[in-house]
C-alpha positions in Angstrom: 130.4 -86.8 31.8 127.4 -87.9 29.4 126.4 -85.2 31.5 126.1 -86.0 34.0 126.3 -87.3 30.9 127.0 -86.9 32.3 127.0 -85.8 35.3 124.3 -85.1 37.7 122.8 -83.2 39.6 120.5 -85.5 41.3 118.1 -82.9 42.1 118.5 -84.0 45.3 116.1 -85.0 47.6 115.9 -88.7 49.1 114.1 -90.8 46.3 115.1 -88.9 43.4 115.9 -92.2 41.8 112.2 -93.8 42.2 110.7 -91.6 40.1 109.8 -93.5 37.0 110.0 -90.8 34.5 111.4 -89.5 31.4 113.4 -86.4 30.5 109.8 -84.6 29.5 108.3 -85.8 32.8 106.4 -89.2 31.0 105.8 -92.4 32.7 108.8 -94.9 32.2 110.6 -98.1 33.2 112.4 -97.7 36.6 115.9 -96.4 36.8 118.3 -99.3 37.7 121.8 -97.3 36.8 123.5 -94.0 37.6 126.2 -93.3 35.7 128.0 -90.6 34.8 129.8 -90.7 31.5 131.4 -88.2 28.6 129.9 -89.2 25.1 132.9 -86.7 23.3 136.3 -87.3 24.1 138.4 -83.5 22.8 139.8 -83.0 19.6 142.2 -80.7 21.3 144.3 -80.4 24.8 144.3 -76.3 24.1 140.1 -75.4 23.0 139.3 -71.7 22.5 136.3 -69.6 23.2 134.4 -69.0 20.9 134.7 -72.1 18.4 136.2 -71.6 15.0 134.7 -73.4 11.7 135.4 -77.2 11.6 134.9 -76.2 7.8 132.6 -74.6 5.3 129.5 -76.6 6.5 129.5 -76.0 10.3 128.3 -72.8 11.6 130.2 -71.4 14.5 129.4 -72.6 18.2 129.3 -70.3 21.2 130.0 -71.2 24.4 127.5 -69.0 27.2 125.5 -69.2 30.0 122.5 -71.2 29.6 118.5 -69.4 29.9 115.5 -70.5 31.2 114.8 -70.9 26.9 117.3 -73.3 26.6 115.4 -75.8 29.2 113.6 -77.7 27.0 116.7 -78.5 24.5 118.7 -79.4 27.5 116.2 -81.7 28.7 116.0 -83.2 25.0 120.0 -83.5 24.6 120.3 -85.9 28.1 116.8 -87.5 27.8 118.4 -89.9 25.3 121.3 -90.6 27.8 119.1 -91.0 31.2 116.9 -94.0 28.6 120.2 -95.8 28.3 120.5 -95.0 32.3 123.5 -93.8 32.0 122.6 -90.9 33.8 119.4 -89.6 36.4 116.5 -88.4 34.4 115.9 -84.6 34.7 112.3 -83.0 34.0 112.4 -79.9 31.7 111.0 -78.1 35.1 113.6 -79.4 37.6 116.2 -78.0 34.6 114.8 -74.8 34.3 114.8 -74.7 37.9 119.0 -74.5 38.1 119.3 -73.0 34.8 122.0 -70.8 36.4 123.8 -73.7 36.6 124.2 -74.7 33.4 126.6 -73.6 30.2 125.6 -74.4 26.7 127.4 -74.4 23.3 124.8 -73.2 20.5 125.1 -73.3 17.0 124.3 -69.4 15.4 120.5 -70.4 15.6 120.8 -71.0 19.2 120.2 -74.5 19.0 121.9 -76.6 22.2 124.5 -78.8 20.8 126.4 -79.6 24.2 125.7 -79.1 28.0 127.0 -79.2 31.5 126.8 -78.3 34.8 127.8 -76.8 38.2 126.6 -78.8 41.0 127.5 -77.4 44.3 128.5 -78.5 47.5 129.9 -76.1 49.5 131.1 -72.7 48.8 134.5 -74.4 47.9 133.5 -77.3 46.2 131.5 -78.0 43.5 130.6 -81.0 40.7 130.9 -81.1 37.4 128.3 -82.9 36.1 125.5 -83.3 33.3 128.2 -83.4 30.6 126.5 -84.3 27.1 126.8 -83.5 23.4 124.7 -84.0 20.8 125.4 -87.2 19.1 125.6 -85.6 15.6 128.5 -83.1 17.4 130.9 -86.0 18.6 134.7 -85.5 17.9 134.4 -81.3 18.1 135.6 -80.9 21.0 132.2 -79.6 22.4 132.9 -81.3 26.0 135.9 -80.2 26.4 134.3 -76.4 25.6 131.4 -76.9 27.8 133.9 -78.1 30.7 136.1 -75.3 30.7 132.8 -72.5 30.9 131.9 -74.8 33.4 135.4 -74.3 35.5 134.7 -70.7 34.6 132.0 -70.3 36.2 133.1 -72.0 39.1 135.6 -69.4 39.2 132.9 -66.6 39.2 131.9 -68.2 42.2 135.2 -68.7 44.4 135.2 -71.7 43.8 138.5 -73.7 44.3 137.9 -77.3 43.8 135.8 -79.5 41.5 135.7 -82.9 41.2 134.1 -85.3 38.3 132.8 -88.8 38.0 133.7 -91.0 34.8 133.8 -94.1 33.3 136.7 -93.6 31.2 140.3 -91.7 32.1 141.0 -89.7 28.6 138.6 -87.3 28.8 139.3 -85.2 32.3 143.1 -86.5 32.1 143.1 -84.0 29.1 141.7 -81.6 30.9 144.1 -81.6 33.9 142.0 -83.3 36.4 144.0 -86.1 38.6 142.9 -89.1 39.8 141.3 -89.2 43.0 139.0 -91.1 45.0 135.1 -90.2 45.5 135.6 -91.0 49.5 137.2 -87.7 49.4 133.7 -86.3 49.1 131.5 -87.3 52.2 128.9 -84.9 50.1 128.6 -87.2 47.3 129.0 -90.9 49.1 126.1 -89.1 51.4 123.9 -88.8 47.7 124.9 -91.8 46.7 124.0 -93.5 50.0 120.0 -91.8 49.4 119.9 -93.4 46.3 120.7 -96.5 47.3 118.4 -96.5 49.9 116.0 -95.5 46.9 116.7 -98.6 45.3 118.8 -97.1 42.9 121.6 -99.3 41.2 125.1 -97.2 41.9 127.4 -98.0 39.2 131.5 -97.6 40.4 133.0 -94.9 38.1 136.7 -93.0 38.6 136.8 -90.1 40.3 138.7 -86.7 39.2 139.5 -83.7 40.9 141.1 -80.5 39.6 142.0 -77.2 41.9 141.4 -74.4 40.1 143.6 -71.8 42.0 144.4 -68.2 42.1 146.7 -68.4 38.7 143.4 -70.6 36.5 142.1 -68.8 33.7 139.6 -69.7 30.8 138.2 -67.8 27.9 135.5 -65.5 29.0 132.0 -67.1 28.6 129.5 -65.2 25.7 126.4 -64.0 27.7 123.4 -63.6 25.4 125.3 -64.2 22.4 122.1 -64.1 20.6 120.8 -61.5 21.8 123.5 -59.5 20.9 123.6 -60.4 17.3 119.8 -59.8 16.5 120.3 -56.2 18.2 122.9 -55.7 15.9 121.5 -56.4 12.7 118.4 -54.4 13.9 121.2 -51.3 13.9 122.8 -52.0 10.7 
């Protein structure tokens, strides 16, 4: 993952890769690499939802949907990533734009510690992609929490498949994924072929591929955790 991290969602028109910007929509050096890459590897084979304390120092994470407020810290947790090209550069508008896509782990302030997303390709199949955590957050497990809201959402939407690109094995081994290979997706050799064409260097990565099924289950994602706890204190 880095996310795409990481993973990617190209946002996805032809030429995507030309566009010589950063994360906040600056003038940069041009992209040379795609890559997608996890920067966490799990601390666990079995996470839960919500996070407990790693001790008396870290606040609690949730694990939720991500909002439209949450676009800017998103953009700042891969920017650092899609420097070291190891993933596409996203604007902070073309984020906000498939917010819906995205899940988040936030600390009890709300700040973004870790990110991915649900690219979709057909009603049935879907990416996972823009996978990234916080450098400070390595070694929590926060991919691995960010993952599984991710396959819960898939779930949300019926759909059955999901497939991720990596560097490494460990990280979506642990999480059940096989080994596979990315001609299986036509969809994504078709992206990849546009960003060639774009001039964009492709780097080879392995290929993963989980089916979710009628018997998956994950730990219910928090919606508007935050939300829910200022409303409370207002009542108390």
């Amino acid at each position: 993952m880095v996310g795409r991290g990481l993973g990617t969602r190209e946002h996805d028109r032809p030429g995507a890769g030309l566009v010589k910007r950063d994360h906040k929509g600056l003038a940069r050096r041009p992209l040379r690499i795609y890559t997608f890459r996890v920067h966490n590897l799990p601390v666990s084979s079995k996470p839960a939802l919500p996070f407990s304390r790693v001790d008396t120092s870290t606040p609690n994470v949730t694990v939720r949907r991500a909002t439209r407020t949450d676009a800017d810290e998103i953009a700042d947790l891969v920017g650092p990533y899609s420097a070291q090209g190891l993933m596409l550069p996203r604007t902070v508008e073309q984020i906000a734009a498939c917010i819906d896509n995205y899940v988040v782990a936030v600390d009890e302030a709300g700040h973004v510690l870790a990110c991915a997303a649900l690219d979709e390709y057909s009603p049935s199949l879907a990416e996972v992609s823009s996978v990234a955590v916080a450098e400070s957050q390595h070694g929590r497990g926060l991919g691995t929490q960010v993952v599984l809201g991710v396959e819960r959402l898939a779930r949300t939407r019926d759909i059955d498949e999901l497939f991720a690109l990596s560097l490494t094995d460990n990280f979506f081994l642990a999480l059940s994924y096989a080994p596979t290979t990315v001609s299986r997706y036509p969809e994504k050799l078709a992206r990849y072929d546009a960003l060639s064409k774009a001039g964009v260097e492709i780097v080879p990565k392995r290929c993963f591929q989980k089916m979710l099924g009628t018997s998956w289950s994950a730990p219910r994602l928090v919606e508007h955790a935050v939300a829910s706890k200022a409303k409370k204190r207002k009542v108390g």
